[in-house]
C-alpha positions in Angstrom: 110.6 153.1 76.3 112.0 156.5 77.4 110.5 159.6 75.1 113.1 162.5 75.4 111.1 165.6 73.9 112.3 168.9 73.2 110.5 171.9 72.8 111.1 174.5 69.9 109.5 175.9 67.7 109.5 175.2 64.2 111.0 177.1 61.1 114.1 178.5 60.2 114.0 182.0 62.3 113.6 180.3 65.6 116.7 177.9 64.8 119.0 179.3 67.1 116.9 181.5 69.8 116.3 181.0 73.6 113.1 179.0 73.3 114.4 176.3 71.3 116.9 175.7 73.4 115.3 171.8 73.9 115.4 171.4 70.5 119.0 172.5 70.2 119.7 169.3 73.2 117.7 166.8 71.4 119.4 167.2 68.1 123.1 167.2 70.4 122.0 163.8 71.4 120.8 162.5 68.5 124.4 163.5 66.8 126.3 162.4 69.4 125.4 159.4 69.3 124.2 159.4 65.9 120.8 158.0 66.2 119.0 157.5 62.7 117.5 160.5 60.7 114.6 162.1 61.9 111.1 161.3 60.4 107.8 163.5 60.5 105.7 161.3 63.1 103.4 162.4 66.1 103.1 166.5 64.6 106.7 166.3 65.1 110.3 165.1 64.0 111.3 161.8 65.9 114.0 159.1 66.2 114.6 156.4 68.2 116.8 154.1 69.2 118.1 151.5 71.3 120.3 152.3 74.6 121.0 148.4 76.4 117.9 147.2 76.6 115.9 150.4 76.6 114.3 152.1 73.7 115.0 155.9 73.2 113.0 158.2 71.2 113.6 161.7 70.9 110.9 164.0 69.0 111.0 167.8 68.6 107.4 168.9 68.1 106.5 170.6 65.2 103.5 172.3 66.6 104.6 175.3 67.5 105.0 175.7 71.4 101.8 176.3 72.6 100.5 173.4 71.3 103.5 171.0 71.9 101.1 168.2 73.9 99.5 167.3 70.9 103.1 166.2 69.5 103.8 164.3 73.2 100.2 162.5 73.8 100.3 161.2 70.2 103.8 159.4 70.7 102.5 158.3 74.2 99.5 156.3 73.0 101.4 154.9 70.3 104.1 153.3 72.8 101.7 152.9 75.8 103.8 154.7 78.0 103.2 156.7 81.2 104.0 160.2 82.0 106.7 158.9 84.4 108.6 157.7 81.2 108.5 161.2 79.4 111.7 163.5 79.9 111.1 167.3 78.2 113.9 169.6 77.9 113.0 173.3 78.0 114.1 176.6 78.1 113.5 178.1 81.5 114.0 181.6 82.2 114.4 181.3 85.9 117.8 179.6 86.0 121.2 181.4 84.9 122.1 180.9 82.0 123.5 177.4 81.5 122.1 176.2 85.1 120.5 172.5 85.0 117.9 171.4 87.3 115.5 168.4 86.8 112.2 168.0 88.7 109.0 165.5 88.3 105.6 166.9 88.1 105.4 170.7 89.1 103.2 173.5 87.1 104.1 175.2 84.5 105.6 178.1 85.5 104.3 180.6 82.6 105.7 178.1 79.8 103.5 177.6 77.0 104.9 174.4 76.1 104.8 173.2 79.3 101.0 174.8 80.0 100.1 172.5 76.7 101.5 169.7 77.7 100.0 170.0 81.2 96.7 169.8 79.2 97.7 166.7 77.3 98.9 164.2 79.9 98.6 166.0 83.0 101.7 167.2 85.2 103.6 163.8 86.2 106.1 163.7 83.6 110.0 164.6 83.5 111.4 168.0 83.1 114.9 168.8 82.3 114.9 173.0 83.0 118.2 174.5 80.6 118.6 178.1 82.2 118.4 180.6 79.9 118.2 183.7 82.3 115.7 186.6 82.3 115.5 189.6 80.6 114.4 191.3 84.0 111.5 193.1 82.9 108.5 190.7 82.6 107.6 193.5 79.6 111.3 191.6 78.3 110.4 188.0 78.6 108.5 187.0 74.7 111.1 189.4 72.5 113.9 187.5 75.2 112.9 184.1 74.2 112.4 184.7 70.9 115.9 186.4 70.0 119.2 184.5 69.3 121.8 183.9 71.8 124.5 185.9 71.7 127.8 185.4 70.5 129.3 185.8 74.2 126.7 182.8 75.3 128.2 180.4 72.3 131.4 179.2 74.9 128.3 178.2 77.8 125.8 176.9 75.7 128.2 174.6 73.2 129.6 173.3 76.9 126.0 172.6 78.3 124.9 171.0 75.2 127.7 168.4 75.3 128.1 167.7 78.7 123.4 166.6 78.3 124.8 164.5 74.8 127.7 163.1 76.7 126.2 162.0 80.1 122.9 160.8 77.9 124.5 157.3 77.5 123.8 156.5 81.3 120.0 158.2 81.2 118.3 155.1 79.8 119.7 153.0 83.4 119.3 155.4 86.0 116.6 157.6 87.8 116.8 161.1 86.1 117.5 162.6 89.4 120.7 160.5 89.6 121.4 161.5 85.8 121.2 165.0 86.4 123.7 165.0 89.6 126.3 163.2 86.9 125.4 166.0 84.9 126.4 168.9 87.6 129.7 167.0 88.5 
C-alpha cells in the first residue's frame, strides 16, 4: 500500500489558496485517473485504488492543518504501513513557485501540517514540497498562504498539477526519488 496525502485545509474559502495546494494534487490524481469518489474515513476524505499490483490511497485530511497527523496515523494503523510508504504533498514556501523537490525524513520547516504529522508518526515518511514562493516578509507568510493564487499563477500551477497526475501512473513501481526526476524532465 502507498498512502499519498495532501494537506489543505478544509471548507470552502480555503478551496483555491496557497496552503491547499496538496489538496489541489491529490484531487488532479484522483481525476486523472478517475479513482472512485471520495468517502469520509481517517478525519479525512480518501480513495483508493489499485495501480499493478500496488494499492493507492489518497486522503485529504479534514482536520484542519495543524492537526493533519491525526488524519495520517489513523489510515496507517488501519493498513499497517510504515512511514516509508507515506508520500505528503505540501505547500512549501521556500521553493519558486511551481519548483518540485522530494526528500525522505527532514523537519518540518515551520509547516504546521508537517509539525503535526512529525508528532504522529515521527519524521521518516515521504514529502513531495510544491513551491509556492514567499511573501518575503516573514510578517507576510500566514495572510500569503492563506490567499488565492492569482490569476497570473493559473498557466504554472494548472501545468504543475498535470505533469504530478500524469507521471503518477509510474509512482506505485519506482523509488519516489526516481519519480520525481521523471517529474522534472
Amino acid at each position: 500500500m502507498l498512502l499519498c496525502v495532501g494537506l489543505g485545509n478544509p471548507g470552502q474559502q480555503y478551496l483555491m489558496t496557497r496552503h491547499n495546494i496538496g489538496f489541489m494534487a491529490i484531487d488532479a490524481i484522483s481525476h486523472f485517473y478517475n479513482f472512485p469518489s471520495f468517502k469520509k474515513k481517517f478525519q479525512g476524505d480518501f480513495t483508493e485504488s489499485k495501480f499493478g499490483e500496488v494499492f493507492v490511497g489518497l486522503l485529504k485530511p479534514q482536520t484542519f492543518m495543524n492537526l493533519s497527523g491525526s488524519s495520517v496515523q489513523a489510515a496507517m494503523a488501519f493498513y499497517k504501513i510504515k512511514p516509508e510508504q507515506v508520500v505528503v504533498v505540501h505547500d512549501d514556501l521556500d521553493l519558486v513557485p511551481g519548483q518540485i523537490k522530494v526528500k525522505l525524513g527532514g523537519g518540518a520547516g515551520g509547516h504546521n501540517g508537517l509539525k503535526s504529522i512529525d508528532q504522529s508518526i515521527g519524521n521518516n515518511y515521504w514529502r513531495l514540497r510544491l513551491g509556492i514562493g514567499h511573501p518575503g516578509a516573514r510578517h507576510l507568510v500566514t495572510s500569503h498562504v492563506l490567499s488565492a493564487f492569482e490569476p497570473s499563477d493559473h498557466d504554472w500551477l494548472s501545468d504543475l498539477l498535470r505533469l504530478i497526475a500524469e507521471q503518477f501512473i509510474h509512482l506505485p513501481s519506482e523509488k519516489l526519488d526516481v519519480w520525481v526526476k521523471r517529474l522534472l524532465l
